[in-house]
N, C-alpha and C positions, 0 to 999 in steps of 0.2 A: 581227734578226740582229746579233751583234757585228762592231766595224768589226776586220778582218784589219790585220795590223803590218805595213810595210812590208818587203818586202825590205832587209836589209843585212849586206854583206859577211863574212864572220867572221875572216878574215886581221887581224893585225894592219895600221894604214895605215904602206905602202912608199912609195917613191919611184919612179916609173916615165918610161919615157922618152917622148919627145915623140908617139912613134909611139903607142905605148900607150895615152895620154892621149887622143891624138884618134880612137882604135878604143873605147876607153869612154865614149868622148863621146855618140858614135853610139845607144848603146843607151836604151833608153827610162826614165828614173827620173822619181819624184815627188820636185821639189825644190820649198821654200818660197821664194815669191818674196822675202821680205824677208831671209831668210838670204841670197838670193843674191846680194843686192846690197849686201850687206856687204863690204869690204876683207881677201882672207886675210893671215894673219899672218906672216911669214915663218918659215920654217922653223926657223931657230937660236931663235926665242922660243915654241916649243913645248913642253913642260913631257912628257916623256916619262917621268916616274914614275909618273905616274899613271897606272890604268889603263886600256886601248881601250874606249871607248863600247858599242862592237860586243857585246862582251861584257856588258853590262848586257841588252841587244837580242835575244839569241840566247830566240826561241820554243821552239827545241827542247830548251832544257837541262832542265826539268823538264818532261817528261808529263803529268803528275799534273794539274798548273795551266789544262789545254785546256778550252776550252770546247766541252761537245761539242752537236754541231747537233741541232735542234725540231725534230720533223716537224711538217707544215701540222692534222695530225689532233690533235697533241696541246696547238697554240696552239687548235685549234678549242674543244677539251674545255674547257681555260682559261676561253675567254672564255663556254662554256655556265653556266661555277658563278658566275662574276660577273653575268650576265645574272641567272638565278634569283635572284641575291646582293639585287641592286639592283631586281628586279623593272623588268626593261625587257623588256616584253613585244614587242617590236618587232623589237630584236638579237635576241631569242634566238629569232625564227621563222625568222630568218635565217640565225642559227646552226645550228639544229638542222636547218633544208634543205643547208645546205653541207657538217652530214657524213655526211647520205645521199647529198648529189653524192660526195665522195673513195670514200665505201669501195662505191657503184654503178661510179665511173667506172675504181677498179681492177680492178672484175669485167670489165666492158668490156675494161680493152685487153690480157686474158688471152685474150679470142676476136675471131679476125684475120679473122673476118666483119665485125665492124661498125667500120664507117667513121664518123672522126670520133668516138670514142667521147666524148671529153670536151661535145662539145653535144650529142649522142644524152642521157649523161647528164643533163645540165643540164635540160632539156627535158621527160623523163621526170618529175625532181622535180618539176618547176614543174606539171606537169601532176596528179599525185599530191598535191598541196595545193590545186587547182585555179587555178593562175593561166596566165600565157600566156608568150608568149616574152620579152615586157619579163623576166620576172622569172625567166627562165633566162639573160639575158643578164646580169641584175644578179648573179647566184651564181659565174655565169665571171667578174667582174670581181673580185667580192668576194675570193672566191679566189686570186687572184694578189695583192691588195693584202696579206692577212693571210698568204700563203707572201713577200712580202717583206719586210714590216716586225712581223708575229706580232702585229697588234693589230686595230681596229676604224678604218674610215676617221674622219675629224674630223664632225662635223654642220656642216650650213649654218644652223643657227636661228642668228639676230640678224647674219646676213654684211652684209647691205644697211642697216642701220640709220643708219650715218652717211654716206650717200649725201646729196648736197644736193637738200635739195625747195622747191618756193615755197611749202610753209607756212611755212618761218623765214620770209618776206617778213610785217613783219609787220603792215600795211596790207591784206595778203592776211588772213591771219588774222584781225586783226577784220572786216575785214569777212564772214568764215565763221561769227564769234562772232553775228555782231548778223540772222541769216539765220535764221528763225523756225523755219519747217518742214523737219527732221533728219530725210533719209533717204535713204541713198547716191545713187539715182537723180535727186532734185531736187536735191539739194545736188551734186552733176555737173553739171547744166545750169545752175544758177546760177552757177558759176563760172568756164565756159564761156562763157555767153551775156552775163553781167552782170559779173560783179564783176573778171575780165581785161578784158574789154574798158574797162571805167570808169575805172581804173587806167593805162592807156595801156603793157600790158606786153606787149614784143614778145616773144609764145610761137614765134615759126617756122612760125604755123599748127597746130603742136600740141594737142591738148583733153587733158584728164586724162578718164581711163578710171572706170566705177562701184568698180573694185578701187579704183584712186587714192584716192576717196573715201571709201572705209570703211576704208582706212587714215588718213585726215583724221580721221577720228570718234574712231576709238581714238588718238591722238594728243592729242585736243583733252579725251577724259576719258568718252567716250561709248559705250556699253555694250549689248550686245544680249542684253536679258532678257526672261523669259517674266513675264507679268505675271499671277499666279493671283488666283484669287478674292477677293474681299473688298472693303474699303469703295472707293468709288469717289470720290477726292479732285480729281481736276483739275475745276477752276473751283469752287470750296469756297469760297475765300480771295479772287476776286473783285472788287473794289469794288462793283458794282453789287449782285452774290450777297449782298455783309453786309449789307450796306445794306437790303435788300428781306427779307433773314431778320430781320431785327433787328426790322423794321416789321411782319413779319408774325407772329413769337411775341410780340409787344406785343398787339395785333388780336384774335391768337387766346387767350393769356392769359385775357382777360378772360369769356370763356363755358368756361371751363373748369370751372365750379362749379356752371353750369347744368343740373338735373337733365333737361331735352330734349335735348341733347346729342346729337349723331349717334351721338358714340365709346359714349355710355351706352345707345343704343339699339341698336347693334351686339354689343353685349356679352350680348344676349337673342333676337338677332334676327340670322339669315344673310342674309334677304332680298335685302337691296342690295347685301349683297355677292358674293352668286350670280349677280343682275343684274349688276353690273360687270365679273363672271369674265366671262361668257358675252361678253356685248359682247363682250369683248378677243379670244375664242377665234373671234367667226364674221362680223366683222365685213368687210368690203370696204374694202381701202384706196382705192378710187376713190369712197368712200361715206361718206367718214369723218363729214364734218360732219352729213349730215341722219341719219345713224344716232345719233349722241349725242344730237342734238335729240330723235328720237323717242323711245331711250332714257328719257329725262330726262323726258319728257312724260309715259310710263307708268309712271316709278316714283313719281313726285309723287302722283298718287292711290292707289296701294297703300299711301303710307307714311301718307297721311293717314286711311284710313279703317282702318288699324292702329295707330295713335296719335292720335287726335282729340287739335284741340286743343293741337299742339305742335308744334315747330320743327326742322327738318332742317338739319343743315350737311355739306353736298355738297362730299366736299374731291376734286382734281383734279391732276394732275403739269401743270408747264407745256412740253406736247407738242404741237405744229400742229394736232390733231385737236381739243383742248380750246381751244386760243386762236383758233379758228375765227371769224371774225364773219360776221352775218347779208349778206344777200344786199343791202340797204338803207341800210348802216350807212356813219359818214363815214370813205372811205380815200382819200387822196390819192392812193395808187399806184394806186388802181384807174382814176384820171380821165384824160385826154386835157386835151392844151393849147387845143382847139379844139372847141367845144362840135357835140354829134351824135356819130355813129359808134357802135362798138361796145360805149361805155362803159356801165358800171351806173347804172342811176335807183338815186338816193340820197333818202334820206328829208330835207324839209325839217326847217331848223334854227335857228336863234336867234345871231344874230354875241355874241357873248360882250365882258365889261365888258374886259380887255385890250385891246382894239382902241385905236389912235393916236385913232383919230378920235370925241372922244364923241357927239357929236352919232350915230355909227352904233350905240353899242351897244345891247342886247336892242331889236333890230329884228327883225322875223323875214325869213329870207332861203327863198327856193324854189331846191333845186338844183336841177328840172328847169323847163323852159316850159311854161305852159301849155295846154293843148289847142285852148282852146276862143276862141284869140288874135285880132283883128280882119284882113281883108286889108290894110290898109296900114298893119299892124305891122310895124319893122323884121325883127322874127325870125317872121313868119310864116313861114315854110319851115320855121323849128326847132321846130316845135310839138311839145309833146310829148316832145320829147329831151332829153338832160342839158347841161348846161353844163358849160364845160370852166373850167379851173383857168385862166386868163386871165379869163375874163368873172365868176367869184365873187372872184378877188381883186380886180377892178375897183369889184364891189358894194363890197367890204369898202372899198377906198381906200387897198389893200395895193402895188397895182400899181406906182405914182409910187414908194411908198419902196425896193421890190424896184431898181426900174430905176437910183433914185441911187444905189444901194449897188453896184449892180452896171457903171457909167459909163456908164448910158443901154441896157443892154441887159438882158433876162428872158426865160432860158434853164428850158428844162422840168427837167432834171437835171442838174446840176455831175459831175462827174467823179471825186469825192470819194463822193459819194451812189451813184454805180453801180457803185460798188466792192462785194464781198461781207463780210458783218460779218468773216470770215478774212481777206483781204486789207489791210482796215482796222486791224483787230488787228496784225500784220504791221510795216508804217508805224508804228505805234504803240509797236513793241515798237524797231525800229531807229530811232526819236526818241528815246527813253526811253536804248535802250546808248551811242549817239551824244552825249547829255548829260551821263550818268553819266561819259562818258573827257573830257569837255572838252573836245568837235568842235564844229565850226560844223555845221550840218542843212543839209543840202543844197536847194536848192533845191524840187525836188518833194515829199519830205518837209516841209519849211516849207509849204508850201503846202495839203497837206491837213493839216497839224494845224491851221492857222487856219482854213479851211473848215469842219474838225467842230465848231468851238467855234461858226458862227456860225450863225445860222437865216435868213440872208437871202442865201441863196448861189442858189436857186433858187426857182422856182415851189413845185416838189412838200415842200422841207423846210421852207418858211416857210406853206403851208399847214400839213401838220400838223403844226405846232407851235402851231395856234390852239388855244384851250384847249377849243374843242365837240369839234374832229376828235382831241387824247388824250382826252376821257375817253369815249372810244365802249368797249363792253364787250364781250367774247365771245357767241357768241349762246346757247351753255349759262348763263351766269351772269345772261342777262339771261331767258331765259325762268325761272328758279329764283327769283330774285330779285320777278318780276314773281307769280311765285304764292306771296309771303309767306314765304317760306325765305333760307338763307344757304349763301353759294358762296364756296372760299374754293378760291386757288393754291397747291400749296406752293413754297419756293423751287427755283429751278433744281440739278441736280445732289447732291437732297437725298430720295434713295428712301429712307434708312431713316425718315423723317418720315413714311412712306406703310403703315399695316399692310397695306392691298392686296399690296403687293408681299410682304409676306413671306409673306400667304396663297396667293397666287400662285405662290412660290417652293418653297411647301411642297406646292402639287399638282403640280407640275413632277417634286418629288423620286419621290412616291409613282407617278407616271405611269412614270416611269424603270423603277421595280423590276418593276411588271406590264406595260409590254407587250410586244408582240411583233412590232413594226416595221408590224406592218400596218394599213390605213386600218379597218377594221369592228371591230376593235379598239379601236383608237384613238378609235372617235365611240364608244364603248358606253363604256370606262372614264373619259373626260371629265367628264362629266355624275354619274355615281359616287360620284367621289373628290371631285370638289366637296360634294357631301352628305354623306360622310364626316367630312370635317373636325368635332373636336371644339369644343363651344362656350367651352370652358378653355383649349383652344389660343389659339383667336380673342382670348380677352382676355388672353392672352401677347404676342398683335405688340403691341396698343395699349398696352399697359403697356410696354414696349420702346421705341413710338414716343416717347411720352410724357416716358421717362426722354433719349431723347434731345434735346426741347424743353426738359427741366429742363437737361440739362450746357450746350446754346449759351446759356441765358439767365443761367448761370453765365459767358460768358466764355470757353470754350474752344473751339478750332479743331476741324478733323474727327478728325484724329489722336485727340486728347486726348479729344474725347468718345465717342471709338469706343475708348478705355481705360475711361473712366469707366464705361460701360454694363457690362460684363464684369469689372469690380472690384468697385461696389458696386451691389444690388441691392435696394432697399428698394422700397417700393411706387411709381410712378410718379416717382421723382425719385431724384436721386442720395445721396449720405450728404453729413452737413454737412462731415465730413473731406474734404471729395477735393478742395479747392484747398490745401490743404499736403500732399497724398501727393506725395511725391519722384519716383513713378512717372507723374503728369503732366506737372511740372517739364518733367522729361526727357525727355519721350517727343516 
């Protein structure tokens, strides 16, 4: 709405008398304060040629020039073509409800039955797009705001943006930075429970809300995506992951020319890999281990009296089912400090050339007592039972150095050890941010990172660290191995090295399109679509898996070699071009 001219006089200014003066005084005008308090001029220095103000002022000398008043229907229509204009699908629902309120709410108050026609109206619409009374309340407000100013209210997006938060604290902030596990609800409680209090910052009793938090996250650069299909890169890059890929396409390399070959026997042959399906499909997770064993047991003779005379290489993902060890086999966490109890009979063993003490090495040691012990044997009572992790380091001569290492004291578990490899990680990760800004490490941090480096922190890590109790072997590899075959792991976090997985992937797909949700179904097309599978398919994963052994033994990360595979295609390896394609470079 245009701002209205002030009332003023049209007279020429007179002179009036005192009476006058104070009967005009009375009446109500809009004066400017800083005019007012101006000094007038005196009368005689008036310049009276020129002419009255007034007259410049006068609204009503030309007609023509009025501006004439908007109804509220016709700002509405306005802001509907710029709504459309700018595609704001929001305004213009709003829009287009406000002027079915006006031209419902004039029908109303033409019949002097209904009461209240303007929220009768209001009410109606809101009802007729289906919403409730908030948003017949919002259309009355709307409406009054555009009948007085002809526009749309302002938006509130970005009002609170420079409000002060303790993430500018910025002590607070790294320490949010250097806090592993990102995800509003933990990262709420850690800041709550740890990183305010650590800091010695008096909140009022205050906590920050999970909202607070995920405003923290998008601040600090962090982003809530869907994460679709495709290569699966976290823990790729590793230290330990290269390391052990590096070692194992070195390993494997070398029987790659071998015409026995599992991948060359596969390539003619479903067998094992039907057996492998099946396991996956009907197995008991409360049965994991003795089912691979039996597994393994029965496909040893099938493959050999189908291939007399030749060598199988059994490869495996490293998943707790396969890294399973036998019931006998040397684990330190499985023992007790104090020999007896409920712990496992371990298979006698051989102290290894490592030992301090030469005079102990290849001696052979018994982890359990024997049975058949005299009565005024010390351990007669322990007959028959296992020893505990105190009385085998004592054999060994381990004991005395545990205890000066430790100032006369030998503890079953340090504190560092019963952390879970996540938590450990963790610590690891806030030493690592902690060094990189040029902090001192705080104490409990310093503390377990010297512990993990050391192997005489406890009983249970200075046992297996003796070189019998690592090199004990899964109990799949070791019964494979023990019937003249070859067993191999592949690296952690590395399925496409696995053609299982893509023959896997590929019954999954075909199972999708035929069934029909229901279980008899389901157990009849299983078994099926596994014998379906084409034997040119089959030697598609391997030649795939294959090409991806050639690009890591090239040198490339996951990224790069999940380019390489999908560029270039030649038989089992990459093209000689693909470490100067610009599309690795970059990628």
């Amino acid at each position: 709405m245009a701002p209205q001219a002030p009332e003023v006089s049209q007279s020429p200014p007179e002179l009036h008398s005192n009476s006058e003066t104070q009967a005009a005084s009375t009446k109500p005008c809009s004066i400017d304060p800083v005019l007012a308090a101006q000094p007038i001029p005196p009368i005689a220095d008036v310049d009276t040629t020129k002419e009255p103000a007034a007259t410049f002022l006068d609204t009503t000398e030309d007609d023509s020039d009025a501006i004439k008043p908007i109804s509220v229907l016709e700002s509405i229509k306005k802001l509907i073509i710029d709504a459309k204009k700018y595609k704001s699908f929001t305004s213009l629902f709003y829009l287009t409800s406000l002027k079915q309120f006006v031209e419902l709410w004039e029908k109303y108050k033409q019949n002097p039955r209904i009461k209240a026609p303007m929220v009768k109206a209001s009410h109606v619409v809101a009802a007729s797009v289906g919403k409730g009374p908030y948003v017949a309340r919002k259309i009355r407000t709307l409406y009054r705001y555009i009948a007085r100013f002809h526009t749309l209210p302002p938006t509130n997006t970005s009002k609170h943006h420079a409000h002060p938060s303790l993430l500018n604290n910025k002590c607070i902030a790294q320490a949010v930075c250097q806090y592993l596990t990102i995800t509003p609800l933990l990262l709420m409680k850690q800041v709550n429970d740890h990183i305010l209090p650590s800091l010695g910052l008096d909140s009022g009793g205050q906590k920050i809300s999970e909202d607070t938090a995920c405003r923290w996250l998008a601040k600090l650069g962090y982003e809530l995506k869907e994460v679709k299909k495709g290569i699966y890169v976290d823990g790729h890059e590793r230290e330990d992951v290269v390391a052990y890929r590096k070692e194992f396409l070195i390993k494997f390399g070398e029987n790659e020319q071998t015409p026995h070959c599992l991948w060359s026997i596969n390539l003619n042959s479903r067998m094992l890999v039907k057996l492998y399906t099946l396991g996956r499909t009907m197995m008991d997770s409360g049965r994991m281990r003795s089912w691979w064993s039996k597994l393994v047991k029965k496909t040893i003779p099938i493959f050999e009296r189908m291939y007399p005379n030749a060598v199988a290489e059994f490869l495996f993902d490293q998943s707790s089912a396969h890294g399973a060890f036998g019931k006998d086999v040397l684990n330190a966490k499985e023992m007790n400090v104090k020999p007896g109890g409920k712990q496992r009979l371990m298979r006698d063993t051989i102290i290894p050339m490592d030992n301090p003490h030469p005079e102990l090495c290849r001696k052979p040691q018994m982890m359990v007592f024997l049975s058949d012990l005299p009565p005024h044997h010390p351990d007669f009572d322990l007959r028959g039972q296992a020893k505990g992790m105190h009385h085998v380091l004592e054999e060994r001569g381990l004991i005395t150095v545990l205890q000066a290492a430790n100032g006369g004291k030998a503890v079953e578990e340090c504190r560092t050890c019963k952390l879970s490899r996540e938590a450990q990680d963790q610590l690891c990760h806030e030493a690592q941010a902690a060094a990189e800004g040029g902090e001192e490490l705080g104490e409990s941090c310093l503390d377990v990172v010297q512990e993990s480096l050391q192997t005489d922190c406890c009983m249970q890590k200075m046992l297996a660290s003796q070189q019998d109790f690592k090199e004990e072997r899964p109990l799949i590899q070791t019964i494979i191995e023990e019937a003249g075959h070859k067993c191999w792991f592949l690296p952690e976090f590395h399925c496409k090295l696995n053609p299982i997985e893509m023959y896997w992937g590929w019954m999954k797909a075909c199972f999708r399109t035929a069934a029909d949700g229901t279980f008899p179904t389901a157990k009849r097309l299983v078994p099926e679509i596994l014998n379906d599978c084409p034997v040119k398919t089959i030697r598609a994963f391997f030649r795939k898996s294959w090409c991806y052994m050639n690009a890591y033994r090239k040198g490339l990360n996951a990224r790069q070699a999940e380019f390489a595979v999908k560029k270039y295609k030649l038989h089992r390896q990459c093209g000689p071009a693909l470490m100067m394609s610009v599309g690795v470079l970059l990628n």
